[in-house]
C-alpha positions in Angstrom: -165.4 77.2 -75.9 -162.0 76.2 -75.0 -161.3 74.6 -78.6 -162.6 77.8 -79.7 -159.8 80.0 -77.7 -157.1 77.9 -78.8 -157.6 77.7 -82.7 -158.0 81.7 -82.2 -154.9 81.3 -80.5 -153.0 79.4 -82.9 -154.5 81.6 -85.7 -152.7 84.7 -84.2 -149.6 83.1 -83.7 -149.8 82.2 -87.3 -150.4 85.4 -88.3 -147.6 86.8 -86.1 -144.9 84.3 -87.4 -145.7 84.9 -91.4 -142.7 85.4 -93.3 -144.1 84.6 -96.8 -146.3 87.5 -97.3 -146.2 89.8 -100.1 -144.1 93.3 -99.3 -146.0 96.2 -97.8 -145.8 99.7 -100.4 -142.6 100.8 -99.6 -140.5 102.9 -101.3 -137.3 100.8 -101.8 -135.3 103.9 -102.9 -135.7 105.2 -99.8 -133.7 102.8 -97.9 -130.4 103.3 -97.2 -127.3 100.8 -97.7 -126.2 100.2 -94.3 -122.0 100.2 -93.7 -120.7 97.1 -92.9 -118.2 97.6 -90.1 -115.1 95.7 -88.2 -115.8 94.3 -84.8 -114.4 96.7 -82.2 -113.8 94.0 -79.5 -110.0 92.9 -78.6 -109.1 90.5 -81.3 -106.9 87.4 -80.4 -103.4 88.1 -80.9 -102.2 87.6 -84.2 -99.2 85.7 -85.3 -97.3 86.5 -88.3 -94.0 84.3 -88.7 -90.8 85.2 -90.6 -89.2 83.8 -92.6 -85.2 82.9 -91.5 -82.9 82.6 -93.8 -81.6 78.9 -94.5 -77.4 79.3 -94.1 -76.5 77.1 -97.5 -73.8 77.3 -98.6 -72.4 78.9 -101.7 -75.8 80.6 -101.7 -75.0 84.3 -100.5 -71.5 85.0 -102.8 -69.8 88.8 -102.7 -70.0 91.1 -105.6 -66.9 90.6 -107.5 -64.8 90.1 -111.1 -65.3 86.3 -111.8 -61.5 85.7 -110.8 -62.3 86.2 -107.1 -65.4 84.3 -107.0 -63.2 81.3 -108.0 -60.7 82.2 -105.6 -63.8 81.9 -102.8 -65.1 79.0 -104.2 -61.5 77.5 -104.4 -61.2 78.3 -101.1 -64.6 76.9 -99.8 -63.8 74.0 -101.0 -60.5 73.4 -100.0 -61.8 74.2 -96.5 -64.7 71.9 -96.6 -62.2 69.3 -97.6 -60.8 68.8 -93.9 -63.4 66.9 -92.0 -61.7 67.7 -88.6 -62.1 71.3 -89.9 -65.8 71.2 -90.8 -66.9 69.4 -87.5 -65.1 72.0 -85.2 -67.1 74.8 -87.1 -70.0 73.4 -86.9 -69.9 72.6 -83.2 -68.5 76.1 -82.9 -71.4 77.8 -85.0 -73.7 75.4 -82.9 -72.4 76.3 -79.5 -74.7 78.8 -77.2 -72.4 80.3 -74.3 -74.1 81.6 -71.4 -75.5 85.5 -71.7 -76.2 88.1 -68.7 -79.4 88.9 -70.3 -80.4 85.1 -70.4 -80.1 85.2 -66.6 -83.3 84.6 -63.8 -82.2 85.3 -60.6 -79.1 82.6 -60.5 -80.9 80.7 -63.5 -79.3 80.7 -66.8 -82.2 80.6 -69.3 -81.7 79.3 -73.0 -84.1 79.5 -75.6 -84.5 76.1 -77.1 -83.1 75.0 -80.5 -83.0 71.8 -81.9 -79.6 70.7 -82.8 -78.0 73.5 -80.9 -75.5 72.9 -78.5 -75.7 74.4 -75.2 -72.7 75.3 -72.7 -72.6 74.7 -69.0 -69.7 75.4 -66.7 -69.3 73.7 -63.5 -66.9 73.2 -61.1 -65.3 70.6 -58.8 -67.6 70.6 -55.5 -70.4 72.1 -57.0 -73.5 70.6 -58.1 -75.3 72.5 -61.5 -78.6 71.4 -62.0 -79.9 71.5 -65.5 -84.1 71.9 -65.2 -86.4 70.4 -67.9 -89.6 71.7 -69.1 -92.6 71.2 -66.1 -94.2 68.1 -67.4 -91.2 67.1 -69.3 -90.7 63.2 -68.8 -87.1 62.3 -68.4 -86.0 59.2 -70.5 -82.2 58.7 -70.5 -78.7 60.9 -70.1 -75.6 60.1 -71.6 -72.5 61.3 -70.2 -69.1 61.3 -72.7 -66.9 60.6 -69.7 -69.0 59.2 -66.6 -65.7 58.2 -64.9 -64.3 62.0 -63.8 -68.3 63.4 -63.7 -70.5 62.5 -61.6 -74.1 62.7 -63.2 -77.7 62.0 -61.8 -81.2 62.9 -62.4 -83.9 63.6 -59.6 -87.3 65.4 -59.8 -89.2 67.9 -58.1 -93.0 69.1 -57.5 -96.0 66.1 -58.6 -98.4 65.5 -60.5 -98.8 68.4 -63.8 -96.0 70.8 -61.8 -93.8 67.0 -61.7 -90.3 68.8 -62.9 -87.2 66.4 -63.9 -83.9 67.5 -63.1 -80.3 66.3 -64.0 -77.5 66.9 -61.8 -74.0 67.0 -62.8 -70.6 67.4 -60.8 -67.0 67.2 -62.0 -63.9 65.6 -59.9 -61.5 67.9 -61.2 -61.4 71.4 -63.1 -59.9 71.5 -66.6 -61.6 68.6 -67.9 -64.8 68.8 -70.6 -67.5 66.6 -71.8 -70.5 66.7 -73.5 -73.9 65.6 -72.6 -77.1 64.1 -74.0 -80.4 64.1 -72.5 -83.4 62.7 -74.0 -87.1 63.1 -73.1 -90.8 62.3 -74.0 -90.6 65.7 -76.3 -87.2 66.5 -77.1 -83.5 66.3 -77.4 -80.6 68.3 -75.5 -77.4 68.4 -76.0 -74.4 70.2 -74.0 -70.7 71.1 -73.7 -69.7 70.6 -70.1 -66.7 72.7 -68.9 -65.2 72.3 -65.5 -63.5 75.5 -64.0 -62.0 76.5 -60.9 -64.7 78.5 -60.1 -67.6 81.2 -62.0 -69.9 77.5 -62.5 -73.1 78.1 -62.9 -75.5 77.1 -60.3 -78.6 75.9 -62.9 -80.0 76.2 -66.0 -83.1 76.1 -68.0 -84.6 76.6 -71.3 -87.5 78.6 -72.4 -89.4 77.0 -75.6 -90.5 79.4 -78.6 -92.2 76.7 -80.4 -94.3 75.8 -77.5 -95.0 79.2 -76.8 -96.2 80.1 -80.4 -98.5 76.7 -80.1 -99.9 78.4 -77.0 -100.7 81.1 -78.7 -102.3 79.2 -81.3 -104.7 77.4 -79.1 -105.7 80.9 -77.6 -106.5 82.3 -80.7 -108.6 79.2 -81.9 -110.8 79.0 -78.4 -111.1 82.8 -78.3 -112.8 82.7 -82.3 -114.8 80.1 -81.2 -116.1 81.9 -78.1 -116.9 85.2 -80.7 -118.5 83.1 -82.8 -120.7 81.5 -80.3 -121.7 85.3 -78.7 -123.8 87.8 -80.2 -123.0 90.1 -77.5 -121.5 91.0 -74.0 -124.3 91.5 -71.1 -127.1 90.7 -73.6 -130.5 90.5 -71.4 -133.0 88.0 -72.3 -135.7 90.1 -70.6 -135.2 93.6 -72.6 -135.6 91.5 -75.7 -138.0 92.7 -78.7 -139.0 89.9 -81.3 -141.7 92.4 -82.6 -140.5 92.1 -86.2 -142.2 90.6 -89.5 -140.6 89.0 -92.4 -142.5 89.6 -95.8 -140.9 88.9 -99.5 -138.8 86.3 -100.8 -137.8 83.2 -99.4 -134.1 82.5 -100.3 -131.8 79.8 -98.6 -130.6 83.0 -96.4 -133.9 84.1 -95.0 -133.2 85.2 -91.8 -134.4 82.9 -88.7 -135.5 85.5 -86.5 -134.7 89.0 -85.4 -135.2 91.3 -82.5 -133.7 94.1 -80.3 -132.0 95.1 -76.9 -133.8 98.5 -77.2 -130.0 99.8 -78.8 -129.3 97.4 -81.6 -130.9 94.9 -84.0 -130.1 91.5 -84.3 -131.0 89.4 -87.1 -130.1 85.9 -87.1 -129.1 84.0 -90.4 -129.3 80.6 -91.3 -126.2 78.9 -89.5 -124.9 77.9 -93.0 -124.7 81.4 -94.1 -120.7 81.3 -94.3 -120.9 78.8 -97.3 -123.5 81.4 -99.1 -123.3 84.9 -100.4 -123.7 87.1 -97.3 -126.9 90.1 -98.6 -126.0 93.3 -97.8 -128.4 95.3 -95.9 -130.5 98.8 -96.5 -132.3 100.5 -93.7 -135.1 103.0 -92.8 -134.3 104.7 -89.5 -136.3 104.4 -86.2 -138.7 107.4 -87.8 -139.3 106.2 -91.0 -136.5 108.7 -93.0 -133.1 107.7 -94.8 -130.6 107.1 -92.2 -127.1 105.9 -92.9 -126.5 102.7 -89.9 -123.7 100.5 -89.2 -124.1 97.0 -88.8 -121.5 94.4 -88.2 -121.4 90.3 -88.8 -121.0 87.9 -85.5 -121.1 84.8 -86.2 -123.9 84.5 -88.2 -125.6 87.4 -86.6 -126.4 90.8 -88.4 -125.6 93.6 -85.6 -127.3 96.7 -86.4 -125.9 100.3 -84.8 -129.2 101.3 -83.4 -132.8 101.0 -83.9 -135.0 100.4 -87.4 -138.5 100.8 -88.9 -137.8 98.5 -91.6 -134.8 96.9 -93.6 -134.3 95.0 -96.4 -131.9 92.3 -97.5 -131.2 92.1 -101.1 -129.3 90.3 -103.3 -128.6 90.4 -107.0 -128.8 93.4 -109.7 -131.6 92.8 -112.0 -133.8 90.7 -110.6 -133.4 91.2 -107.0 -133.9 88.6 -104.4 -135.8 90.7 -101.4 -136.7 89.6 -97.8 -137.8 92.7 -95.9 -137.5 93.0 -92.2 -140.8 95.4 -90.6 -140.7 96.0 -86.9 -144.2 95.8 -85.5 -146.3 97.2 -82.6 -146.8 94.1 -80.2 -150.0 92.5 -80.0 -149.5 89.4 -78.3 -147.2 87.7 -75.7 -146.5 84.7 -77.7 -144.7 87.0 -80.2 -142.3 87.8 -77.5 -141.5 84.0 -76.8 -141.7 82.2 -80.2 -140.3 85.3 -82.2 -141.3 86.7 -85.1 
């Protein structure tokens, strides 16, 4: 008796889970193309970079009669001709003073730059602390004059909040220097300036690039989290796996679908980015025309409310069908294996 109950068993389950049966008598023209739409979630924030302007020269000339653009390029080139000339532009075009704006509290805050070089007044009886990046390991600093400026490094917090500081001091006012500190992830480089007074008590740098990597991670885990979730406070006891697949049997053929009691969910093969995605046509909850939303999560099919039947089709002549039938329930194994 009890071999009995189970192959009846089995046999209803069997029954339940077919998805090769031949389509019901439908009328396929009245289903409805349902709109795909946008997920209306917060997206991750999304980066666009711009594109700067590379200052070559000779590149960017002024509208003129040919005899002054050879007067400008005379001139260029005369210029250029001075090396003592061309390095103090450059490490004047390279220099970043200190800015009000670019103050925290008594902080001056740089944005980072590679190559740039970055000023720092101090002054005789003073110490200025210059602040690297938290995490930032300190490798060497090299002073241009070590014998009028006192210099030395120290560091603050431990462990990830570990913060390396270098400290400078000058002997005297009116004397300059410049400064190079290396780490394990950059380069610095600074003008040192001793005055009789206005120094400035610390600096720091803030660091685009690292910022914009941030962002970049974000982005990546927060796709991968979509991806992985159908949908936000989702309850695995108010599911309904009542539905039957009938028709075709195509790479794409759904795995399984059911409802919240508010939307369909039909799950695709987890492959079904590398295929043609089918679009979807709908019969509304009573059995009429009905124009439904859907949208695609992951490889979920999220339908704007409930369905009698749908159909996903692909192709123009001869049409590749699988239609989805939702299904009065008969049996609790539906409910757990799905249909």
């Amino acid at each position: 008796m009890l071999r009995i109950l189970l192959a009846s068993s089995a046999l209803a389950l069997t029954t339940a889970c077919a998805t090769t049966a031949e389509l019901e008598p439908m009328d396929s023209a009245a289903f409805v193309a349902a709109t795909p739409m946008e997920d209306d979630f917060d997206r991750p924030v999304e980066i666009v970079e711009t594109a700067v302007a590379l200052p070559l020269p000779g590149q960017l000339m002024p509208i003129g009669d040919a005899g002054d653009r050879r007067r400008i390029i005379r001139t260029s080139v005369s210029a250029s001709a001075d090396p003592a000339e061309t390095i103090a532009q450059g490490r004047q075009s390279a220099l970043i003073e200190p800015s009000v704006d670019g103050y925290v509290n008594a902080i001056q805050v740089y944005p980072y730059t590679e190559g740039a070089l970055y000023r720092l007044y101090a002054s005789p009886g003073q110490v200025s602390d210059i602040a690297l990046q938290p995490g930032e390991e300190l490798i060497s600093v090299s002073a241009g004059d070590t014998v009028r400026w006192v210099v030395g490094d120290t560091i603050s917090g431990a462990g990830t909040t570990s913060r390396a500081h270098v400290l400078v001091k000058p002997i005297s006012s009116g004397i300059r220097t410049n400064l190079m500190i290396a780490t394990n992830r950059r380069t610095y480089h600074l003008e040192l300036e001793a005055v009789t007074s206005g120094y400035m008590a610390a600096l720091s740098w803030r660091y685009p690039q690292d910022e914009l990597a941030g962002l970049t991670a974000r982005n990546d885990r927060a796709m991968a989290r979509e991806s992985g979730s159908i949908q936000r406070g989702l309850k695995l006891e108010g599911l309904n796996f009542d539905y039957r697949l009938t028709g075709d049997s195509p790479d794409w053929k759904p795995v399984r679908v059911f409802d919240d009691g508010r939307q369909v969910f039909i799950q695709m093969p987890s492959d079904i980015a590398t295929t043609d995605m089918p679009p979807l046509f709908v019969l509304g909850e009573d059995g009429d025309a009905e124009l439904v939303n859907y949208r695609v999560r992951g490889n979920y099919y999220v339908v704007d409310g409930l369905i009698r039947a749908a159909e996903l089709r692909l192709g123009e002549r001869n049409q590749i069908v699988v239609r989805i039938t939702r299904t009065e329930r008969h049996s609790p194994l539906v409910a757990i294996f799905g249909g």
